[in-house]
C-alpha positions as a Python dict, from the first residue, in 0.01 Angstrom:
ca = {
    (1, 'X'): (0, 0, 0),
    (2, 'X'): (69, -224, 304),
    (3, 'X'): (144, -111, 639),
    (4, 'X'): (194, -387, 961),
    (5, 'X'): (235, -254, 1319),
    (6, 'X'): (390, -487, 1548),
    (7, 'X'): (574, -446, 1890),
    (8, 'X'): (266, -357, 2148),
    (9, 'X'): (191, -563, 2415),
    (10, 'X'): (146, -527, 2788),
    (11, 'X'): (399, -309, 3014),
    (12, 'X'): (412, -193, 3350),
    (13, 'X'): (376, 220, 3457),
    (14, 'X'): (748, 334, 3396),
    (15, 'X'): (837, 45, 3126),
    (16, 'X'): (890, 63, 2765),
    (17, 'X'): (798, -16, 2428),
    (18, 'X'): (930, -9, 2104),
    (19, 'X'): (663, -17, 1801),
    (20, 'X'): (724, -43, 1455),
    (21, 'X'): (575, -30, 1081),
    (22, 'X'): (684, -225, 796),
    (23, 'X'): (557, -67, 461),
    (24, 'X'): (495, -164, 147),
    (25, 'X'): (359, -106, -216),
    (26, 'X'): (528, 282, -217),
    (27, 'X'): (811, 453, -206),
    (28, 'X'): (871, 461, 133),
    (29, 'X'): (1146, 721, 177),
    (30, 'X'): (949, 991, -34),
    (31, 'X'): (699, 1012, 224),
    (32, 'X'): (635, 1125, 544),
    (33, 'X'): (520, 896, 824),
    (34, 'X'): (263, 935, 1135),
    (35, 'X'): (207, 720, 1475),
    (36, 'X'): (-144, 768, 1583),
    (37, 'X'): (-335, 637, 1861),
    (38, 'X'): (-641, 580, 1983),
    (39, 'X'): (-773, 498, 2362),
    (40, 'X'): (-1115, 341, 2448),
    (41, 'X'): (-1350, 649, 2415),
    (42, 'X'): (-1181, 869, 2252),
    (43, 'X'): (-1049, 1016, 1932),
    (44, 'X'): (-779, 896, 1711),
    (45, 'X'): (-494, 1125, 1797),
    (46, 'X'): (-146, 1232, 1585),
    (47, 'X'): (111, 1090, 1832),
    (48, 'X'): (469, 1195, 1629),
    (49, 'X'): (557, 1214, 1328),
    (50, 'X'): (817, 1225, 1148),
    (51, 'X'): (964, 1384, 763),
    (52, 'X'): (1042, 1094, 433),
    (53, 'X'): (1443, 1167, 535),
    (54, 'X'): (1392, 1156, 930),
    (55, 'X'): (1544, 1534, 947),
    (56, 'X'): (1269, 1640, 1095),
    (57, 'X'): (1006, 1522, 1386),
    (58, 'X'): (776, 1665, 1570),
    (59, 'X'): (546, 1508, 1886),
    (60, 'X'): (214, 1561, 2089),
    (61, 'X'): (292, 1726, 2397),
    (62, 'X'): (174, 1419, 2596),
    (63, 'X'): (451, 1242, 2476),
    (64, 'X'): (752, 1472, 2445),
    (65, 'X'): (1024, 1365, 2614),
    (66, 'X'): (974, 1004, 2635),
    (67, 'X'): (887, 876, 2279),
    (68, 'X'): (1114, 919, 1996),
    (69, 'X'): (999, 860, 1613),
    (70, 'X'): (1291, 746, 1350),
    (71, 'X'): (1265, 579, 1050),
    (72, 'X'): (1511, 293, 881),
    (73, 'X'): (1472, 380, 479),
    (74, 'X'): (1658, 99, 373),
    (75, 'X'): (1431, -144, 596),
    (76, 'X'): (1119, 46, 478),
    (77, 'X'): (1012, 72, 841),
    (78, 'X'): (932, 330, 1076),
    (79, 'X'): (990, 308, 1434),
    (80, 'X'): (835, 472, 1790),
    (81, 'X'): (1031, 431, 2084),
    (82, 'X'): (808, 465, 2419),
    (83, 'X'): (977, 529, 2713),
    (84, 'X'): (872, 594, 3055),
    (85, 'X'): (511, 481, 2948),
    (86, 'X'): (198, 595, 3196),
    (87, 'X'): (-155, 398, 3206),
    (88, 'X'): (-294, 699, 3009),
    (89, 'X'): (-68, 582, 2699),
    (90, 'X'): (-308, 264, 2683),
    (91, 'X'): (-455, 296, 2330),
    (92, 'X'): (-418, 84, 1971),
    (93, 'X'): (-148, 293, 1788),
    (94, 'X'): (-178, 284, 1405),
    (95, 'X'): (107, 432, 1160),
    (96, 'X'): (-28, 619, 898),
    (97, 'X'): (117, 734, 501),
    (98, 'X'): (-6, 1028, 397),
    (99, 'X'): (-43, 908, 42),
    (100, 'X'): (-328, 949, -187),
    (101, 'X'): (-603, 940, 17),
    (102, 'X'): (-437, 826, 310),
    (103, 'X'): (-344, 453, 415),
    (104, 'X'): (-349, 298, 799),
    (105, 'X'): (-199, 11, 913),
    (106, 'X'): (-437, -225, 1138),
    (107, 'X'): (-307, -143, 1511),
    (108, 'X'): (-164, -259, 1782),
    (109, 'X'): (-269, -238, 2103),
    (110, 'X'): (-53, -122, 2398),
    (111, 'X'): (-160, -157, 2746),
    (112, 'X'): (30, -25, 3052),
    (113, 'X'): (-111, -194, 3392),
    (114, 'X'): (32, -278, 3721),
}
């Protein structure tokens, strides 16, 4: 099982971001997928996430409203659209398969800074 984030960088208060996860080494549309995050300090947080046929998503309330999770089955990737991002969104965001014992990807880091 592979997964590779890719898409963070650094963005201004009130830009935006889209992330995504290429998978590997399962079958990716049997499974559900998670975007976690975790800022300097803190706990690893569930950010969205989203059901193996994308019919059903749901968010932390920190986010609602500005990111939106979907998922491209034939391109084995899932996706998280930030929008309207806010310095407190500054964290390394890691997808996440909930397969087995559970598999991470390695991160990558988003900073929002003026």
């Amino acid at each position: 099982v592979q997964l590779v984030e890719s898409g963070g960088g650094l963005v201004q208060p009130g830009g935006s971001l889209r992330l995504a996860c290429a998978a590997s080494g399962f079958t990716f549309s049997s499974y559900a997928m998670t975007w976690y995050r975790q800022a300097p300090g803190k706990e690893r947080e569930l950010v969205a996430r989203i059901t193996s046929t994308g019919g059903y998503t749901n968010y932390a309330d920190s986010v609602k409203g500005r990111f939106t999770i979907s998922r491209d089955n034939a391109k084995n990737t899932v996706y998280l659209q930030m929008n309207s991002l806010k310095p407190e969104d500054t964290a390394v965001y890691y997808c996440r398969v909930g397969l087995g014992p559970g598999y991470w990807g390695q991160g990558t880091q988003v900073t929002v800074s003026s």
